[in-house]
C-alpha positions in Angstrom: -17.8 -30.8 73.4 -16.9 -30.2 70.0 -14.4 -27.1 69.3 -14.0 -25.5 66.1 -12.9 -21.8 65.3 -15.6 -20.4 63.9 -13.9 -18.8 60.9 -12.4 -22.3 59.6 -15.8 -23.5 60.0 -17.1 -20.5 58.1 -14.5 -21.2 55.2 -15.4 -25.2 55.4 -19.3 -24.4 55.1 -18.7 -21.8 51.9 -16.6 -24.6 50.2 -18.6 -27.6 50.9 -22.2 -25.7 50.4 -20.9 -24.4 47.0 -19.6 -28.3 46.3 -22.7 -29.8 47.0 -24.6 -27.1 45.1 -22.8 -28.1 41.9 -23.6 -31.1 42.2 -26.8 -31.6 43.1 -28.4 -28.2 42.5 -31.8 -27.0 44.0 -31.3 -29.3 47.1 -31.0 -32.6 44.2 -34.2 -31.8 42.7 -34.2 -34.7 40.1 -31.6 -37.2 42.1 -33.6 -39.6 43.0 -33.7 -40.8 46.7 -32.2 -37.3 47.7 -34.4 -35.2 50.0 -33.3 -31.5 50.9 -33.3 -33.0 54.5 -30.5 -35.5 53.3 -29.1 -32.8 51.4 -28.9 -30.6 54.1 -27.2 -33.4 56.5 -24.8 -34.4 53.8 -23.9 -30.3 54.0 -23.3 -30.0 58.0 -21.2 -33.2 58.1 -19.4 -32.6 55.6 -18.2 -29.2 57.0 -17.7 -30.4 60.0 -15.1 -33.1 58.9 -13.4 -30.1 56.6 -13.6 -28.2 60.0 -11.1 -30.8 61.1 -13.9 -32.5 63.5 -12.8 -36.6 63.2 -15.4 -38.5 65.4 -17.8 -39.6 63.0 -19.8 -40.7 65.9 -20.8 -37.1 66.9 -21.5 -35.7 62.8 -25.1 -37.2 62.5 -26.6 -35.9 65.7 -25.2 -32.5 65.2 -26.6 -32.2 61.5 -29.4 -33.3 62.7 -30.2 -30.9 66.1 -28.4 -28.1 62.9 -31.6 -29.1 60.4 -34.3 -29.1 63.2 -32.9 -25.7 65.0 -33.3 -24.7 61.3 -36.7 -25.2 61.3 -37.6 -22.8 64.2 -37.6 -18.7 64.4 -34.7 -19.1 66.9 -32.4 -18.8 64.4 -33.5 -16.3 62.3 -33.4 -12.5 62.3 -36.1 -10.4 60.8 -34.9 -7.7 59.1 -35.7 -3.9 60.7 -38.8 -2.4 59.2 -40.0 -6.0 57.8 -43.3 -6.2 60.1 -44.2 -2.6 60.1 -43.7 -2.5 56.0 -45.3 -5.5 55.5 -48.5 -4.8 57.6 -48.6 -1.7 55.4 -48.3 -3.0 52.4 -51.1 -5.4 53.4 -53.3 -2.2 54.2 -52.9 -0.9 50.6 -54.5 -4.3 49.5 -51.1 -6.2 47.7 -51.0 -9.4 46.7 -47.5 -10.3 48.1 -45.8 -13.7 47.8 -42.2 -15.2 49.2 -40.4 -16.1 46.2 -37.1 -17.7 47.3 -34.3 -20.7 46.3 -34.8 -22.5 49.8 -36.2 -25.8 50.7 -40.1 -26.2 52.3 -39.5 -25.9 55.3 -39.7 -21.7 54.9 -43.5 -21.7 55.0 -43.1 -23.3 58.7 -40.3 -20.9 59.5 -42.5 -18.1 57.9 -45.3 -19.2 60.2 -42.9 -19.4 63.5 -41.8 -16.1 62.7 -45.1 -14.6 63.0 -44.9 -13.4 59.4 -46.7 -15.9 57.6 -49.9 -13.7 57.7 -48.6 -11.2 55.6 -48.7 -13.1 52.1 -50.8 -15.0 49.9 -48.5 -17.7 49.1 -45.0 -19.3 49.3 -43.2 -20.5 46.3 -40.1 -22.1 47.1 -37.1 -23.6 44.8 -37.9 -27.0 46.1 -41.7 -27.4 45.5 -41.8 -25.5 42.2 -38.5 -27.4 40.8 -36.6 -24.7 39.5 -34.3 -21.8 41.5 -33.9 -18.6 40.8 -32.7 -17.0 38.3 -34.6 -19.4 36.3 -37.8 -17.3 34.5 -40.4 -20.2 35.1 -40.0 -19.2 38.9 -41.0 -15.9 38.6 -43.6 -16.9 36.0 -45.5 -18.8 38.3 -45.0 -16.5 41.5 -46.6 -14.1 39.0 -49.7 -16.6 38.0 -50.1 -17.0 41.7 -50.2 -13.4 42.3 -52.4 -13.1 39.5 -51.3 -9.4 38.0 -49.6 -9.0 34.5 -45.8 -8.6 34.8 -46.1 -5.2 34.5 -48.0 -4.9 37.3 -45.7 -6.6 39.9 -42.4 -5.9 41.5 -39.9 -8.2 43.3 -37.8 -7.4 46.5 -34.5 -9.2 46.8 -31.1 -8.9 47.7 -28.8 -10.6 45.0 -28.4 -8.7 41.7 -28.6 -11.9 39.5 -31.0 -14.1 41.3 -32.9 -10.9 42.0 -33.4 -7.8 40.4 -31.7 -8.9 37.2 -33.8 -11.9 36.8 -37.1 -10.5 37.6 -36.6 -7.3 35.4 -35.7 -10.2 32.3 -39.4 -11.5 33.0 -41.0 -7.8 32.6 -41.6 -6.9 36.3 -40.3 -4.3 38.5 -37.4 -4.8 40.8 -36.1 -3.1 43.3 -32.1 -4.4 44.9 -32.4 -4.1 48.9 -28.9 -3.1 49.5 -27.7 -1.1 52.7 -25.0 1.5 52.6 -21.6 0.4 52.4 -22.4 -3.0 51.1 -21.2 -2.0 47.3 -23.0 -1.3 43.9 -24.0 -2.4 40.9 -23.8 -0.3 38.2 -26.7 -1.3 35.9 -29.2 -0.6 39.0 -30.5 3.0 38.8 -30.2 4.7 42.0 -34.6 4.8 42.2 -34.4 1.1 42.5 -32.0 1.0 45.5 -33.5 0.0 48.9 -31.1 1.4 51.6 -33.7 -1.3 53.9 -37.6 -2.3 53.6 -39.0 0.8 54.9 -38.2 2.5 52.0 -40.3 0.1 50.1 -43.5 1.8 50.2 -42.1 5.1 49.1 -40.8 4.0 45.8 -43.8 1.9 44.8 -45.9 5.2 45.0 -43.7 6.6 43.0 
């Protein structure tokens, strides 16, 4: 029964998730009594009360039903080409590993979403203790994988979080950026993924 346009509520979630970011970075890793489920809640009722919603009475449940429809693959899109790219790489005999500034409940969602299979672990911002761009994230993604830097590349999307940070460790990166969605100029055109298909391509390279 609630009503909300979706943009102000948009707007509300950029400003309040960016607040609470600041403040208690990496889903308050180090606060003590904060769990990233807490975190999480704090986030959605928050919004919702910048959103203009006022009955307090309705804020919990809704965070709540928002945290656990989080959890399954209903609300998560795989990206075109993932499956088919990923089996392949698989073929070829990679170690591949999820390397990503999110809370543990991915490797479930992972799992859910039928892609779980594909990789040899999951390293998450919220088990290891430290987010991206932070080195000692890739460092250990890099002692799970167990191959010198020099031998492993990183897929992301961000171009500080991402590629910049990973090249700063010694590995390869590659920037998954689709037409039209801008460009950065340090990033040499050979390290451009228009989408994941094109993985495989420039590896063999």
């Amino acid at each position: 029964g609630v009503r909300v346009e979706p943009e102000v509520l948009n707007r509300a979630f950029q400003e309040v998730y960016r607040a609470q970011s600041r403040l208690f970075p990496n889903y308050g890793q180090g606060r003590r009594g904060l769990s990233s489920r807490q975190w999480w809640l704090e986030v959605v009722t928050q919004t919702f009360r910048r959103a203009g919603v006022r009955d307090e009475r309705i804020l919990t449940p809704v965070a709540e039903k928002l945290y656990r429809d989080f959890c399954s693959a209903r609300n998560w899109e795989e990206l075109p080409g993932a499956r088919e790219t990923l089996r392949m790489c698989c073929q070829r005999g990679f170690r591949m590993g999820v390397v990503s500034n999110f809370d543990n409940r991915l490797e479930s969602i992972l799992t859910q979403c039928q892609l779980r299979q594909h990789f040899d672990f999951v390293l998450t911002s919220e088990a290891v203790g430290f987010a991206k761009p932070d080195r000692r994230i890739f460092e250990q993604a890099r002692r799970l994988g167990g191959v010198p830097p020099e031998e492993a590349a990183h897929i992301g999307d961000d171009y500080s979080r991402d590629y910049r940070a990973a090249r700063a460790v010694g590995m390869h990166s590659f920037l998954l950026r689709a037409p039209g969605q801008g460009e950065e100029p340090e990033v040499p055109p050979e390290h451009i993924l228009p989408t994941l298909s094109h993985l495989l391509e420039l590896i063999e390279k």
